[in-house]
N, C-alpha and C positions, 0 to 999 in steps of 0.2 A: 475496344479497351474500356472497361467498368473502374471503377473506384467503389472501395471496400472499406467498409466499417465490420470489425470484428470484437467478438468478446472472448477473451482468454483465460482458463484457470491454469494455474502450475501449481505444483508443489515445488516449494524454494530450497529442497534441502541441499540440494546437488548442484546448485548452483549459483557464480559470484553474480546476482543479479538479474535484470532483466536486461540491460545493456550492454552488447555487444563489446568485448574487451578481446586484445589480443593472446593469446596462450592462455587464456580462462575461459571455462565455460558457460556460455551463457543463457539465457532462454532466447533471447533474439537471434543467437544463431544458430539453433535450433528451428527454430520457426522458420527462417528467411529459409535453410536450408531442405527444409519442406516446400516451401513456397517454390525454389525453384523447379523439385520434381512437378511441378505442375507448368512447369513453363517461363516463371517468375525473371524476369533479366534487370531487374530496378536495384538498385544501388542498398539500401536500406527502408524497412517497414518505419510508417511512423506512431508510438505509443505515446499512449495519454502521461504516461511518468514512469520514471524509474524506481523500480523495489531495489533496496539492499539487496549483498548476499545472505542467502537461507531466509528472504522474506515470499511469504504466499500469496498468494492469487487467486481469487473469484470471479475479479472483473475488471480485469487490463482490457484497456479500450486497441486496438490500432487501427490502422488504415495502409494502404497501399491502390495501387495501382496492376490490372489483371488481365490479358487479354484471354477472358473465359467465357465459354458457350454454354453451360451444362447447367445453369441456375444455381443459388446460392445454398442449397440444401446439399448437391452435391458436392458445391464446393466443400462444403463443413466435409463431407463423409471422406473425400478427399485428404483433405488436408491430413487428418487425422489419422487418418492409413498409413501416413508417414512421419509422424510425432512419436515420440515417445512416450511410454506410458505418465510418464508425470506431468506431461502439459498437454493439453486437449481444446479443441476452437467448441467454444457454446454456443454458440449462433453466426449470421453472420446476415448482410444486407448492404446494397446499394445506394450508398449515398454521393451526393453532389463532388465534383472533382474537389472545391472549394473549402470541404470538410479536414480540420484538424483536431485531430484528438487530442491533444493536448492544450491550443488555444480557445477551441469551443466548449470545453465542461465548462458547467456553472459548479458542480462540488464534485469531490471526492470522497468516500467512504471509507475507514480503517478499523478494525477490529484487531484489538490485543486481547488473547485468554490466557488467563494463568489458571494455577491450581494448587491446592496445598494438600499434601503427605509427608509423613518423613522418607516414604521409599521413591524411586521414581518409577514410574508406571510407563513402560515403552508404550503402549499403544496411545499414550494420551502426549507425551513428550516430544513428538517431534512438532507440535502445533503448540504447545502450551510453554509458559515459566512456569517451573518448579519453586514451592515456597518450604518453606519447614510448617509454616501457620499462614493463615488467610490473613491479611490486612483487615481495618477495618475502613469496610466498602462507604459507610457514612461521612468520616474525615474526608477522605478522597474526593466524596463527590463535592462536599464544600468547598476544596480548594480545586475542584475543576470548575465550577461556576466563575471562577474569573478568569477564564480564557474563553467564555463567550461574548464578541464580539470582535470588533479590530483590534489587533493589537498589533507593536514591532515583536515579534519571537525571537531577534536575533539571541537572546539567554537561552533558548528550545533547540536551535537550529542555524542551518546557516545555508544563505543563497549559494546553489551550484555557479555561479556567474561571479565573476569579481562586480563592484557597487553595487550590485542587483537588489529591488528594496526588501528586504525582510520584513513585512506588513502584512500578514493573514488576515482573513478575516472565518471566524467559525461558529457555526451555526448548532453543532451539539457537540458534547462532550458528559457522557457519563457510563458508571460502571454499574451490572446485573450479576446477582450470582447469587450464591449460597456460600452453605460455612464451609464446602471443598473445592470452587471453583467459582472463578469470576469470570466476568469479558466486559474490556472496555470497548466501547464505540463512540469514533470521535469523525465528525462531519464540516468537512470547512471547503473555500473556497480553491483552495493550495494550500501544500506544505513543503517547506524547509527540507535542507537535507539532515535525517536523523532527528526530525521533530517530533515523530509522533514516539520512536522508541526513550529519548530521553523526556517527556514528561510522562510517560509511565512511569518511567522509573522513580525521577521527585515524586509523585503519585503514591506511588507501592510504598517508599520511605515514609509519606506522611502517614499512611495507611497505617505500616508496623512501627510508629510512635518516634521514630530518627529525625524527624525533618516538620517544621510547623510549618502548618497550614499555609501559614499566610506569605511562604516562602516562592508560592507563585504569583501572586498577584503584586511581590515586590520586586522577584523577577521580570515580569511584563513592565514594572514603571523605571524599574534602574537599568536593564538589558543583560544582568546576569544573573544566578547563581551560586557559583563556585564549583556546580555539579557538569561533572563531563563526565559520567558514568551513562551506559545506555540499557535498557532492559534488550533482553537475548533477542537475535534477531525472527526467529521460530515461532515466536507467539504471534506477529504481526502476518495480516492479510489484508489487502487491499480487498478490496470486498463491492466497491459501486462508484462507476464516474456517471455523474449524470452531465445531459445534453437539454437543450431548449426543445423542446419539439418539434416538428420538422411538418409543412403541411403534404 
């Protein structure tokens, strides 16, 4: 019996999630339900975090437990055989029983892309917000400068746990693009539930002139506000959990 660190991509459109929910579909039981054509008897996989429904994935971490003889290459080839076409294993490796993907990342990676047309463009739309106009990417990035560092986000987000402390700490936060498409990339420690789709969204508003600037950085010192709007869940991908390295 091995213990397993995997990397996963999905497309999120099809699905409430990446967390197992009863009479909804989800990517975890999808996956566990693969796992067991291979033999798999464990209760539940463990992942580094939970995506929304219709959010995507590059690089969901998980782990489990395998009793598999065939090396990790086949496992990937494996697995895969039995997934469906929208979620697929990237790699995969043997790490220490003791490994948790969720308590041992030092960061997470998120990438939000919009785009702006008056029409919408199906091949670009199930990954992108649609705008009428492009914000402008310079306000934005000013008033994403003050979500570097520690802050309480509970105005962003809110802890899945009842008291659980709402205290991020993030390490980058800015947006790339041109005058038809953006993408924000935002790098922290943890996030909140629904933290990273609602400051896009206060984002996107400072961007197209609704919402002043300075309406984050007083959100971080009072803990709200007033905004419970979320940018669409389509645009977001989980994109990188990183780990300490391992000798």
């Amino acid at each position: 019996m091995a213990h397993y660190k995997l990397i996963l991509a999905y497309e999120g459109t099809q699905y409430h999630g990446f967390q197992r929910q009863k009479e909804k579909h989800s990517v975890q039981a999808e996956f566990e339900a693969a796992l067991r054509e291979l033999g798999w008897l464990g209760r539940a996989v463990m992942p580094a975090g939970r995506t929304d429904s219709g959010v995507h994935a590059r690089g969901q971490v998980i782990s489990f437990s395998l009793d598999w003889k065939h090396g990790t290459d086949k496992l990937v080839t494996a697995l895969n055989a039995h997934l469906p076409e929208d979620i697929a294993v990237q790699a995969a490796e043997e790490v220490p029983l003791a490994f948790h993907p969720r308590y041992d990342a030092l960061s997470r990676t998120y990438r939000y892309q919009l785009y702006a047309q008056s029409a919408r463009d199906p091949l670009v739309d199930r990954f992108s917000w649609r705008l009428d106009t492009m914000p402008d990417l310079e306000r934005m990035n000013r008033a994403a400068e003050a979500l570097h560092g520690e802050h309480d986000f509970r105005a962003f987000g809110k802890a899945l746990k009842e008291d659980a402390t709402t205290v991020r700490r993030i390490f980058a936060a800015e947006w790339a693009g041109s005058s038809t498409e953006a993408a924000f990339t935002i790098c922290g420690n943890a996030f909140l539930y629904h933290m990273v789709r609602r400051i896009v969204f206060v984002l996107v508003q400072i961007g197209l002139g609704r919402l002043p600037e300075e309406i984050v950085s007083k959100g971080l010192e009072s803990g709200e506000t007033g905004i419970v709007s979320l940018a669409p869940a389509r645009g977001l991908c989980l994109m990188e959990v990183a780990y300490p390295e391992r000798d």
